[in-house]
C-alpha positions in Angstrom: 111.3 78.7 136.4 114.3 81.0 137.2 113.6 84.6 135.6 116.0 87.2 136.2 114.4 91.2 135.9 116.5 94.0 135.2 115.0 97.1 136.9 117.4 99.7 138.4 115.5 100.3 141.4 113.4 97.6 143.2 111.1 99.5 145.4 109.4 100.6 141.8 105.8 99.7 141.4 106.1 97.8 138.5 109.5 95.5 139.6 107.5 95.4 142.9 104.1 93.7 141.1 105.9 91.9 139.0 108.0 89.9 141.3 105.1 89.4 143.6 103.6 88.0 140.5 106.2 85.7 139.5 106.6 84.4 143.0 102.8 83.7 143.7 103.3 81.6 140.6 105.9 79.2 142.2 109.0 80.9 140.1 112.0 81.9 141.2 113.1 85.7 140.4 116.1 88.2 141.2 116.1 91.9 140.8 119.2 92.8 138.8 120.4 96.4 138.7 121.7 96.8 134.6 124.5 98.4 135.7 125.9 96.6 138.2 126.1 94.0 135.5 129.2 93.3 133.8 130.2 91.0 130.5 133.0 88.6 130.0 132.1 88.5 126.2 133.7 85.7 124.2 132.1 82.8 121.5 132.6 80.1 123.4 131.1 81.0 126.9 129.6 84.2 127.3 128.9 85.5 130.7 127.6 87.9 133.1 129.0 88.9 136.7 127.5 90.9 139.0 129.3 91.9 142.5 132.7 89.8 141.9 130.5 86.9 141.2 129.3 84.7 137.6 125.2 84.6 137.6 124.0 81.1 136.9 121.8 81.2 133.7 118.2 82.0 133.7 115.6 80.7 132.1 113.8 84.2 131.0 114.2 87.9 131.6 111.8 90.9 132.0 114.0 93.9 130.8 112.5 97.1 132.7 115.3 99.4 131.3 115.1 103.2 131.3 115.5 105.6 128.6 118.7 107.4 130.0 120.8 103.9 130.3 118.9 102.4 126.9 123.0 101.7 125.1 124.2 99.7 128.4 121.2 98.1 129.5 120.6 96.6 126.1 123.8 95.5 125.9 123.7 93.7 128.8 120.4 92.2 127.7 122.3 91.0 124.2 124.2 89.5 126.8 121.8 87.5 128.4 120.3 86.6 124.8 123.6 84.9 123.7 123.6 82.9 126.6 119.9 81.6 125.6 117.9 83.3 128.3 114.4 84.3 126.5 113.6 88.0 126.6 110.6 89.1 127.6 111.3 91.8 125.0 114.1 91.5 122.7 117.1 94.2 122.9 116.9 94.7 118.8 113.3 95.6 120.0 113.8 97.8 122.8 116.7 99.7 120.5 114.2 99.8 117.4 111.0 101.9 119.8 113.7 104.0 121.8 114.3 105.9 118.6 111.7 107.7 118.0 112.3 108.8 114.4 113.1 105.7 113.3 110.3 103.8 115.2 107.6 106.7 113.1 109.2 105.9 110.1 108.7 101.9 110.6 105.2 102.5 111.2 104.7 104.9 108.5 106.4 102.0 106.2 103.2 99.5 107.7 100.5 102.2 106.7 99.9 102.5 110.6 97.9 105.8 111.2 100.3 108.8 112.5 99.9 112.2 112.9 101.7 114.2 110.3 105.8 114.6 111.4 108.6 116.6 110.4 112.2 116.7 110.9 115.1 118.6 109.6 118.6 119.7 110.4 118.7 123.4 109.0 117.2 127.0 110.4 116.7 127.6 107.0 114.4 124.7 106.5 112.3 126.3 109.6 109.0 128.0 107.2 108.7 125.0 104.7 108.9 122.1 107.9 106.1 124.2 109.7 104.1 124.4 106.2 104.7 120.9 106.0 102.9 119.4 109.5 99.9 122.0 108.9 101.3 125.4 110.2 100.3 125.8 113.8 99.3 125.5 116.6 102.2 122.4 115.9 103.8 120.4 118.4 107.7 120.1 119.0 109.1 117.1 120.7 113.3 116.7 122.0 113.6 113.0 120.0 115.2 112.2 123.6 112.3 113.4 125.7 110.3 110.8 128.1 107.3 111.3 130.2 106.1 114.6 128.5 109.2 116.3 129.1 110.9 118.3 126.0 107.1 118.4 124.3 105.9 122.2 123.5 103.0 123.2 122.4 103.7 125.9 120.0 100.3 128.2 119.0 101.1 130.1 116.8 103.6 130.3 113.3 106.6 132.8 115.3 106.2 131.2 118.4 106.8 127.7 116.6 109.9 129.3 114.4 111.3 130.6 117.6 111.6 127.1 119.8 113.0 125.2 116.7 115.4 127.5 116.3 115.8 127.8 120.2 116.3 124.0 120.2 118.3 123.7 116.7 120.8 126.3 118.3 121.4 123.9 121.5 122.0 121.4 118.5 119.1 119.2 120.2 117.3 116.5 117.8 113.7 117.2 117.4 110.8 116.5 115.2 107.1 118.5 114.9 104.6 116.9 114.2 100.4 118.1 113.5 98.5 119.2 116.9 95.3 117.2 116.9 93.3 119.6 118.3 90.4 117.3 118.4 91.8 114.6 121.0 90.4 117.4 123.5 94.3 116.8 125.3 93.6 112.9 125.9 95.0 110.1 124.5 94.7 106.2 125.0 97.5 104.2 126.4 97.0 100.3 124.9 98.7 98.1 126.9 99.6 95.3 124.1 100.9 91.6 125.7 101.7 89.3 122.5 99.0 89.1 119.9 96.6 91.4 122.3 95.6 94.5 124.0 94.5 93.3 127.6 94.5 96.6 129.0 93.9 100.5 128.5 93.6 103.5 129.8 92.5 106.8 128.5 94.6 109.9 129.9 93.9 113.4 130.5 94.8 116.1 130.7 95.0 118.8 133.5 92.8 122.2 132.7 95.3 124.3 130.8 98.0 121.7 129.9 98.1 119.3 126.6 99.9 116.5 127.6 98.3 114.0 129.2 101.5 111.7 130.9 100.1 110.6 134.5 103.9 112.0 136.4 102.6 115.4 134.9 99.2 115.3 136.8 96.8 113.6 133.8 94.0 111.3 134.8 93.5 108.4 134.2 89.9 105.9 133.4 88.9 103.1 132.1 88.0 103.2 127.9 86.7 101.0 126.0 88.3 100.7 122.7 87.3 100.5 119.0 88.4 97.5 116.6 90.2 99.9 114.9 92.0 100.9 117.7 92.9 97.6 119.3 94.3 96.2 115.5 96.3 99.3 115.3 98.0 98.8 118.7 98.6 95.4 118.2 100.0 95.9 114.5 102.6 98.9 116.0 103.8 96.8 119.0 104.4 94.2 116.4 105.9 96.3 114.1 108.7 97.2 116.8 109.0 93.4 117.7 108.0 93.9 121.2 106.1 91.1 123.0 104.9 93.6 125.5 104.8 97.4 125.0 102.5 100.8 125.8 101.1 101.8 123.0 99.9 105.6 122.6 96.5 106.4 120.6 95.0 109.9 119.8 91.7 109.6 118.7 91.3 112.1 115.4 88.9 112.5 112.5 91.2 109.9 110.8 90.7 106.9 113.2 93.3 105.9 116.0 96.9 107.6 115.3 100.0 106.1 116.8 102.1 108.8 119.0 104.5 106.4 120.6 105.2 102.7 121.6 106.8 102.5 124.6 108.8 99.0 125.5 108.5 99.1 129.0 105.5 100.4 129.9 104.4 101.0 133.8 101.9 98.6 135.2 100.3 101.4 138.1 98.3 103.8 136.7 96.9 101.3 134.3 96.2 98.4 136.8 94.6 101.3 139.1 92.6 102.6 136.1 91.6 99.1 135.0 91.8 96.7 138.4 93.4 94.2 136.1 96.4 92.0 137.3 98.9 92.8 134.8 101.6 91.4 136.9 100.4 87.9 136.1 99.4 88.0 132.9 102.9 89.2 131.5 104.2 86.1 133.9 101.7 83.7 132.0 103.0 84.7 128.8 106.7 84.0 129.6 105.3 80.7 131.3 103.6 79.9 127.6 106.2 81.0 125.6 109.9 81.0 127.1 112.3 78.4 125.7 115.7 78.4 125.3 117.7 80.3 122.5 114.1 81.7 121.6 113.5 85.1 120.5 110.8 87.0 118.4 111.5 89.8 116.1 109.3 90.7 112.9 110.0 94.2 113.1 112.0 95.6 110.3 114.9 98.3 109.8 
């Protein structure tokens, strides 16, 4: 099988594992940088160059796209789609969990377990919104952010008023959403690969700090999860559409709650935490399922 991946930097963990992966399984694979990929977009034959020269069609693609080039790297994914290359993860997809607002409200919509969010537009709207998620402590999170940064923990009512309105003023989109103090600064990354969680992780926290991202010094182990906890995974990656994604779980007094789901999610900290060969499995599933002009979607909105 020829499967083309589109990563921007090949020396990554992930692109590294998951080539070695593809080629211990007899396929050929090619590391394309997303932006050095350029359309010739038309009805009759769409294509791609790259470097003064057409790329030959693929037969499936692993899209490891980051959140700062999300608008050109899906569109070159759309790309490959017309052209009947399968998607690992569909560019609808990707689009649909790199919102953040709209990927809450989809899973609110699916009675997926969330922790209680807010989001307005107005200063004045500052007291009720605050009121509205539980008063504080609260979290406030940039609707732009990645990897923990532009999340602020604020613990107490002024100290929340005074970074929305720090962050309203800089005309900066965010949401605040309930702090679950009981999660003890953990959560659970589920690593979902078509109908099933075959990996996860719990991550936490340093002393001191509440968020519990591995680039911001968290630890990560082995968890065992609940039935409650894999179902809900599974049911928010398919909510998005995604094939493969990272789901994120705090554990609260109300079961498993959803933070974020995550369309390309890295494959080292969990494959360290877990010893599980990730790599493969994600190139089983495109051997089982990739065909031509094939995609999958249930997601809505």
């Amino acid at each position: 099988m020829k499967i083309a991946l589109l990563s921007r930097n090949q020396n990554l963990y992930s692109t590294r594992r998951i080539v070695e992966a593809a080629e211990q399984r007899g396929h050929q694979i090619s590391v394309l940088d997303p932006l050095r990929c350029y359309m010739n977009i038309n009805a009759k034959e769409p294509e791609i160059h790259i470097r003064g020269k057409r790329l030959e069609p693929f037969d499936a693609i692993i899209p490891r796209i980051g959140a700062s080039i999300t608008f050109y790297g899906t569109a070159v994914l759309r790309q490959f789609e017309m052209m009947g290359t399968y998607p690992l993860n569909e560019s609808v997809a990707i689009s649909r969990s790199r919102d953040k607002l709209r990927s809450l409200q989809l899973l609110s919509r699916k009675g997926i377990g969330l922790p209680i969010t807010g989001f307005a537009s107005k200063p004045s709207d500052i007291p009720d919104l605050i009121e509205m998620v539980g008063g504080a402590p609260l979290v406030i999170k940039l609707l732009e952010g990645t990897q923990g940064i532009g999340v602020v923990l604020a613990e107490t009512r002024k100290a929340a008023e005074s970074v929305i309105e720090a962050f309203m003023g800089l005309n900066a989109n965010i949401m605040v959403q309930e702090y679950i103090k009981e999660a003890g600064g953990a959560d659970i990354r589920c690593f979902v690969l078509g109908d099933r969680v075959i990996a996860a992780m719990k991550r936490q926290a340093q002393p001191g700090e509440f968020r519990s991202n591995l680039h911001r010094g968290g630890s990560a182990t082995l968890v065992k999860l609940s039935p409650a906890e894999r179902a809900t995974a599974v049911k928010a990656a398919k909510t998005m559409g995604l094939n493969v994604a990272g789901v994120d779980l705090l554990r609260s007094d109300n079961g498993p709650l959803v933070m974020e789901v995550n369309s390309s999610p890295g494959l080292e900290g969990i494959e360290q935490a877990t010893g599980k060969d990730i790599a493969s499995e994600i190139i089983a599933f495109i051997e089982k399922n990739a065909k031509p002009h094939k995609t999958r979607t249930k997601g809505k909105g």
